[in-house]
C-alpha positions in Angstrom: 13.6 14.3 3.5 11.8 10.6 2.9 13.5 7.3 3.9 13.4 4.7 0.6 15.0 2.0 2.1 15.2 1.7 6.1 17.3 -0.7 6.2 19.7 1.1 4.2 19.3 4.2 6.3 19.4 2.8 9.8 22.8 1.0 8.8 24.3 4.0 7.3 23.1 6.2 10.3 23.8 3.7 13.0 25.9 6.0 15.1 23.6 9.3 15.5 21.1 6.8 17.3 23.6 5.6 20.3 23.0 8.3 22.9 20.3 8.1 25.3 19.3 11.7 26.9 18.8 12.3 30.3 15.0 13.1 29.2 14.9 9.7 27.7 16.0 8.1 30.1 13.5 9.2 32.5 10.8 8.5 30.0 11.7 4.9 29.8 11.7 4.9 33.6 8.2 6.1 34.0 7.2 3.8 31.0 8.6 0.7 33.3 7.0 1.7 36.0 3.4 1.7 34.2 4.1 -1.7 32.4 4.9 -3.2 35.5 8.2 -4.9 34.1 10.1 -6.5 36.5 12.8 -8.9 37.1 11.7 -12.4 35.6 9.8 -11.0 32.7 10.3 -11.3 28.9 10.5 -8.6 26.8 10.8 -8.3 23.2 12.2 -5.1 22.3 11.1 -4.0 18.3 13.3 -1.8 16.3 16.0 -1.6 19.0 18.4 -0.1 17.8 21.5 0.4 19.8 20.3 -0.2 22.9 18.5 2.8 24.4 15.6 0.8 25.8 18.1 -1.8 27.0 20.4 0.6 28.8 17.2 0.9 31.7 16.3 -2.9 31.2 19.5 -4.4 31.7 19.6 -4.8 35.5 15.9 -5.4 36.1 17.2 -9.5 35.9 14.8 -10.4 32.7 14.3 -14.1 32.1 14.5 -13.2 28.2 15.9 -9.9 26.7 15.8 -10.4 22.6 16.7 -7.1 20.6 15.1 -7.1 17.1 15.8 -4.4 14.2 15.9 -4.5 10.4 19.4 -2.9 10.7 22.1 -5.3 11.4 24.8 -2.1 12.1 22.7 -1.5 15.1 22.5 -4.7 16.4 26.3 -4.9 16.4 26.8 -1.7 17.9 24.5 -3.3 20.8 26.3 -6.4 20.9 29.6 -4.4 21.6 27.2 -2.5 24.1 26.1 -5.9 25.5 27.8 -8.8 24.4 25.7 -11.0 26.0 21.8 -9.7 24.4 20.8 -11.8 22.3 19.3 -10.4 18.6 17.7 -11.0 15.6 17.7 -8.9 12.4 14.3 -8.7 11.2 12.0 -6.2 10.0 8.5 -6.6 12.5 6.9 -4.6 9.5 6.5 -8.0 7.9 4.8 -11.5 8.7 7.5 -12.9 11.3 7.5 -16.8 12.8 9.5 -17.6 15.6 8.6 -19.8 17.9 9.6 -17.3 21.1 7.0 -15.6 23.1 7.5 -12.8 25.7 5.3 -11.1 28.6 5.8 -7.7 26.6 6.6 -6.5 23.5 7.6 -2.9 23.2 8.5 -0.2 20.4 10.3 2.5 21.5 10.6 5.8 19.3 10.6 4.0 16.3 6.2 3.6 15.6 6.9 6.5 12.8 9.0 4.3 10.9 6.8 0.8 10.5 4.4 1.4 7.6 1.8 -2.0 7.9 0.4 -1.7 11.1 -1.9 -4.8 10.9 0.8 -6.8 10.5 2.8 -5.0 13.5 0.1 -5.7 15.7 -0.8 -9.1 14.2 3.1 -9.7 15.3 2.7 -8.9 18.5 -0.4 -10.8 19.0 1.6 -14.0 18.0 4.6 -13.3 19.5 2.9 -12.5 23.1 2.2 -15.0 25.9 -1.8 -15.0 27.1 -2.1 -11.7 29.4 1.0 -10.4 27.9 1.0 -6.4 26.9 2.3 -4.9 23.5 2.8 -1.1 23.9 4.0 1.4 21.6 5.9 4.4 23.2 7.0 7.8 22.0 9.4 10.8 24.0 7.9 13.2 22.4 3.8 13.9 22.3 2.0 13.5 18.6 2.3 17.2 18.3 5.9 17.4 19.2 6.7 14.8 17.0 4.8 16.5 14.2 6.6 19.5 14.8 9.8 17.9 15.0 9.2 16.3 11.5 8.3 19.5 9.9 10.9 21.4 11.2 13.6 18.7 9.8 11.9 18.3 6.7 10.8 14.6 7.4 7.4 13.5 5.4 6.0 10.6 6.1 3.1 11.2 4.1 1.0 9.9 7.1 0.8 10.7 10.6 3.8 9.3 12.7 2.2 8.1 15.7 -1.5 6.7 14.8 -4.4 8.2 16.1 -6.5 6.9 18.7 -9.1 6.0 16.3 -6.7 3.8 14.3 -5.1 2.4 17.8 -8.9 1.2 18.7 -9.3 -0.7 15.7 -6.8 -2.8 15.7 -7.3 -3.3 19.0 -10.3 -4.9 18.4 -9.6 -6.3 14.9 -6.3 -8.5 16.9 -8.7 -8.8 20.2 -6.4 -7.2 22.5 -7.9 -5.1 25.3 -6.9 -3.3 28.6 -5.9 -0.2 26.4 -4.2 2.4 27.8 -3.1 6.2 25.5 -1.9 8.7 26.7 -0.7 11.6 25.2 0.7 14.3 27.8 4.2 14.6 28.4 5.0 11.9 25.9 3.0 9.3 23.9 1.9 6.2 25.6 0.1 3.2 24.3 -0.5 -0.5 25.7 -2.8 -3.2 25.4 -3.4 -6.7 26.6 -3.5 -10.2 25.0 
């Protein structure tokens, strides 16, 4: 299986992506808790979907919750989730200029499907306040995930979550620094502006 168009596939497919698991959940929990978000913060959450990162962050009391994804099916099934979010159909995979900045800027189980990631971290350097983090996190490990692919038939033709080698470059090709990876019970990766 390959994936042509996102866009196309995320709005026809919408409805698989709506349940959070208990394991999930707990990962998002523990990825929180290492951020440091907290009530006040701003938080940018990339390729969205319907919610699953939001359904932890809702009552943390955010200053600024904005929910972006290419697929505008999910971003109404999260505004009938959360009438109030507010969200912007976009695809982060490409130059983007709004004027918002945010404390963080995550992407949550979705790093397999952006292709150009100098421009996903050239996003994120733009679209973060000074001191603010842009992590990229995974539930399952980069071997899991590989696994996972082959066993569904998915081929990328690259590797889904870049390796550490790729993850230090851009790092310092966007001057970010602070990095944290870890790769144990699931994939974790965050850096500083």
């Amino acid at each position: 299986m390959t994936i042509k168009n996102q866009k196309e596939y995320f709005n026809n497919t919408y409805e698989k992506w709506k349940e959070i698991s208990d394991e999930k959940g707990s990962i998002i929990n523990k990825a929180i808790n290492i951020l440091g978000i907290s009530e006040g913060h701003s938080v940018l959450d990339v390729a969205s979907g319907t919610g699953v990162l939001y359904s932890v962050l809702r009552n943390m009391h955010l200053s600024n919750y904005v929910a972006l994804d290419i697929s505008e099916n999910m971003l109404k099934e999260l505004q009938q989730l959360y009438p109030k979010t507010k969200t912007i159909c976009d695809d982060f995979d490409k130059d983007m200029d709004f004027a918002e900045t945010f404390d963080y800027i995550l992407i949550f189980n979705s790093i397999p499907h952006f292709e150009n990631l100098n421009i996903v971290f050239s996003n994120a350097k733009k679209h973060l306040k000074n001191g603010g983090i842009f992590a990229i996190i995974h539930s399952k490990t980069r071997k899991e995930l590989k696994e996972h692919h082959k066993r569904i038939g998915y081929n990328l033709g690259r590797e889904a979550i870049p390796d550490d080698d790729t993850l230090y470059e851009l790092v310092a090709k966007y001057e970010f620094r602070e990095v944290i990876v870890r790769d144990d019970d699931f994939f974790y990766f965050s850096c500083k502006k």
